[in-house]
N, C-alpha and C positions, 0 to 999 in steps of 0.2 A: 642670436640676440633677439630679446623679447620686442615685440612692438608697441611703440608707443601709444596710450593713450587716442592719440591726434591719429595716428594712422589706423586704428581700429575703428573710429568713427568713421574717415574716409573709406576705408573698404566697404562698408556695410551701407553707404550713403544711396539710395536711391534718386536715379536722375527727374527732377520734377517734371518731366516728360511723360511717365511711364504711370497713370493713373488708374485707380479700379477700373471708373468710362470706359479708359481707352482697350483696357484689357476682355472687358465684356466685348466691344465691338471687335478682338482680335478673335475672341470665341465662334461670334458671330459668323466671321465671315469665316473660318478655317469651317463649321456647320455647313454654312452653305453653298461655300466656295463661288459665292457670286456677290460683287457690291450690291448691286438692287435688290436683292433677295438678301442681303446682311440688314440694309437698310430701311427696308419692310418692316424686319422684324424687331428693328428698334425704336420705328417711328421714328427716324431723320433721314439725312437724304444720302445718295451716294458721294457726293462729294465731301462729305462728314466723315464718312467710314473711312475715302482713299485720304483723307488728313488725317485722320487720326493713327491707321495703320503706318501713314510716311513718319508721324511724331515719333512711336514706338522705334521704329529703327532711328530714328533721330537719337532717341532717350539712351538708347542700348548701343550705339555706334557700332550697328553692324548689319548686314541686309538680311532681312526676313521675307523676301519674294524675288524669284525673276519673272520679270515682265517679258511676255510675249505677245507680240502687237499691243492691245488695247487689254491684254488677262493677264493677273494674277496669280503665280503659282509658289505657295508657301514651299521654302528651303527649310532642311531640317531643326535648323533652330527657331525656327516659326513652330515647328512641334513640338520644340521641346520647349519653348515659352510659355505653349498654348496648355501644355503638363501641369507646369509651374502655376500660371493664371487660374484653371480648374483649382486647383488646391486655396490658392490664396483668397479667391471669392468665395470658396467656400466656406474656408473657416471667417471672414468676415462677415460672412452670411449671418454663423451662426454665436459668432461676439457679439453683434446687434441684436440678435434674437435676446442672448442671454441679460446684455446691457439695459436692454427695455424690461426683461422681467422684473428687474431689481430694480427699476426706476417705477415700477408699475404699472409701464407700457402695455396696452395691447396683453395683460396678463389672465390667468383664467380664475383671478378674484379681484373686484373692487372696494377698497375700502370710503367707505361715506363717513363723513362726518355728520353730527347732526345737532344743534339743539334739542335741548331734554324737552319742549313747548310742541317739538314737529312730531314725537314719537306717537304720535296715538293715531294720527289722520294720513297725515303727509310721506313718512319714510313708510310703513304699510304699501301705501299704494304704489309708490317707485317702484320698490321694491320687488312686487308683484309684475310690474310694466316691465323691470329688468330680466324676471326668471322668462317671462313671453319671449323678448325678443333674444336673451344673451341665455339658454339655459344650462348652457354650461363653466358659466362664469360666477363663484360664488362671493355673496355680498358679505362684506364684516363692516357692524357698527362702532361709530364711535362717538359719544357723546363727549358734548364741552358749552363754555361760553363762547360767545362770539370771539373775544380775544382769542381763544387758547385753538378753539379750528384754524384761525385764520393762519395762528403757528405751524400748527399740523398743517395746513396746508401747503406753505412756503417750502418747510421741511423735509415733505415728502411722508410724512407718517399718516396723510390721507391724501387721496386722490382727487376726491370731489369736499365740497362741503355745502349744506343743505342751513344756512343762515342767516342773521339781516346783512344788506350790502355795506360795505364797511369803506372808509372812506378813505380816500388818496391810498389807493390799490392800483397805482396802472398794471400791474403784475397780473393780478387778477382778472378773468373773463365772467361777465357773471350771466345771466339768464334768470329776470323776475318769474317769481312760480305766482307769488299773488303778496296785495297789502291789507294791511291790519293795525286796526286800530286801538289804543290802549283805553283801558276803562279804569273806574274808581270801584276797588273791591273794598268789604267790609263786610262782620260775618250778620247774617241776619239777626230781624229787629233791631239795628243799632237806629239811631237818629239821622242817619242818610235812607236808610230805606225808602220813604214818603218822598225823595227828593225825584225830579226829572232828570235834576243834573246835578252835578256837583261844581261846586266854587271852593278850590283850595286854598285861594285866601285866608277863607273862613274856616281853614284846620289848621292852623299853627298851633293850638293843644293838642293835639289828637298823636297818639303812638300811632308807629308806622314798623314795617319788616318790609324787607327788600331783598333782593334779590344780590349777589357780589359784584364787585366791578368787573367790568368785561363784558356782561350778557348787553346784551342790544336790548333788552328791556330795562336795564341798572339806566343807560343813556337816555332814556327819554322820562325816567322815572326824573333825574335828577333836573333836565330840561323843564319837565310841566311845572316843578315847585321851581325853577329858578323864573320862571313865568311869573309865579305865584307870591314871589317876593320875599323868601323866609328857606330857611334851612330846614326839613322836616326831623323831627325827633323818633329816626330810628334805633328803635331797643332790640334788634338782631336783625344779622344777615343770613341767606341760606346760600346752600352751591347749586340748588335744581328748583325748578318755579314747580313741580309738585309738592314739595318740603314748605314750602312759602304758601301754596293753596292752604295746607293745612295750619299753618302758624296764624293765618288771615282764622279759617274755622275756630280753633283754639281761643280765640280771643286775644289771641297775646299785642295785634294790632291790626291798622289797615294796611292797602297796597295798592299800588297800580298794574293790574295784568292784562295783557294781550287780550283780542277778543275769542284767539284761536283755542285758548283752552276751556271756553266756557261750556262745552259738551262735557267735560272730565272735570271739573269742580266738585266740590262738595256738595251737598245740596245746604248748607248752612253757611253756603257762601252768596253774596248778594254781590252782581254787577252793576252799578249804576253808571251812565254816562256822566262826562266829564263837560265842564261848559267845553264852548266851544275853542275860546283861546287856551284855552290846556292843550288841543286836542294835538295827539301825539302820534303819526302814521307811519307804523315800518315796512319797510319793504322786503317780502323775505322772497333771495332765489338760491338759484342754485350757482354755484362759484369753483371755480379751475383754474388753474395756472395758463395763461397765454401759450410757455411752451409745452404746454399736455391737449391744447384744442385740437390736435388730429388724432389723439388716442383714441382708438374704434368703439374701448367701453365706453369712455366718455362720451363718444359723439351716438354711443346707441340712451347713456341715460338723457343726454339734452334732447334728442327726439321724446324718451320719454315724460320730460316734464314740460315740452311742449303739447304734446299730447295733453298731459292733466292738469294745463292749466285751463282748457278751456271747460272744466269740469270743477267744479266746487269740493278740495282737500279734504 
């Protein structure tokens, strides 16, 4: 007669006694054959090892040592559990190894995310700070807007992301690399040129090109003119703020960019500051998931943008 369902799960039921812990320290001490020398080498005490060894035959209802005087001496099912345990740590061993690879634990490549703004300065020199310390860990990029990392980040389709900090993330662990301030671009010789500063009030005519929603510059692009009192008249959007540098060159309109890419402009691109009530500062670091902060490449790239922030990107 087959067995039922119900009795196949009870056969196979492990008694919540009998735990990996407890099964290392059976390793332990059948090693050394001594509690204090078990307990040495797990860093707790002897009175840990002889409970936990009493649980196991607790768990297994049946004796795994005779005690003579005040010593311990494993009966053969103490060996042959200890058989058993060797096997089953092991292969748990190496289910966590594999389980991490695929999560992107502790793996021998890191994927970064990055804003298309941080590629010229910023992922460069990580990057570089990563081969030093991790050189056998390869880096794969990934550019987006700030919305679409923060996805990939959740998701698991990047590990790190290199971003502005983004707001009601408790998930998120972030580490500021450095902040930046947004300016009034417009291609040269326009009628701002002569200016100190700019007053956007005073552009409610003026064509504009922007950047798409999501980027952390689209946010503060829409904040400065909601300052400013008026809906700005943009005649396109782009998906990468080097595509927008040159729509600004072109003449097609003006823009608000970051100050970080004013090494890589056009040279037919003119920054002027913004007054002062526009002024719009993002914070850009580096961001991970809470449960990825003891991943080792992780914790070697947070060394390294602690390192380069006290260095100018």
């Amino acid at each position: 007669m087959a067995a039922s369902p119900r009795d196949a799960a009870a056969a196979v039921r492990v008694d919540e006694a009998i735990t990996f812990r407890r099964l290392e320290i059976l390793l332990a001490f059948m090693e050394t054959g001594n509690l204090a020398r078990a307990a040495e080498k797990l860093d707790t005490s002897a009175v840990s090892v002889h409970r936990a060894l009493h649980a196991l035959e607790s768990g297994l209802r049946c004796a795994l040592f005779r005690h003579e005087g005040r010593n311990l001496h494993p009966t053969d099912a103490a060996q042959a559990l200890a058989e058993v345990a060797r096997e089953v740590l092991r292969g748990m061993t190496e289910g966590i190894r594999s389980t991490r690879e695929v999560a992107g634990y502790s793996a021998d490549r890191i994927r970064i995310g990055s804003l298309y703004s941080l590629t010229h300065q910023t992922v460069p020199a990580l990057v570089m700070g990563m081969k030093l310390r991790k050189p056998d860990v390869q880096t794969e990029l990934v550019l987006g807007s700030n919305a679409d990392l923060l996805q990939k980040l959740r998701d698991g389709s990047v590990d790190a992301a290199l971003m502005g900090s983004p707001e009601s993330a408790a998930d998120v662990e972030s580490e500021p690399l450095f902040e930046d301030d947004i300016f009034f671009a417009a291609p040269a010789g326009s009628r701002y040129a002569a200016l100190q500063e700019v007053d956007l009030s005073a552009c409610a005519e003026e064509r504009f090109v922007s950047l798409s929603e999501g980027f952390v510059t689209y946010g503060g692009f829409l904040e400065s003119f909601r300052i400013a009192g008026f809906a700005p008249n943009v005649v396109m959007k782009t998906g990468d703020i080097f595509s927008l540098m040159n729509l600004v060159s072109g003449g097609i309109g003006c823009t608000l960019l970051p100050g970080r890419v004013r090494s890589v402009m056009p040279q037919d691109v003119q920054f002027i500051p913004l007054q002062p009530r526009y002024l719009m500062r993002q914070t850009i670091g580096l961001h991970f998931l809470r449960t990825r902060e003891r991943d080792p490449n992780l914790l070697a790239l947070l060394t390294v943008c602690r390192l380069a922030r006290a260095k100018p990107l």
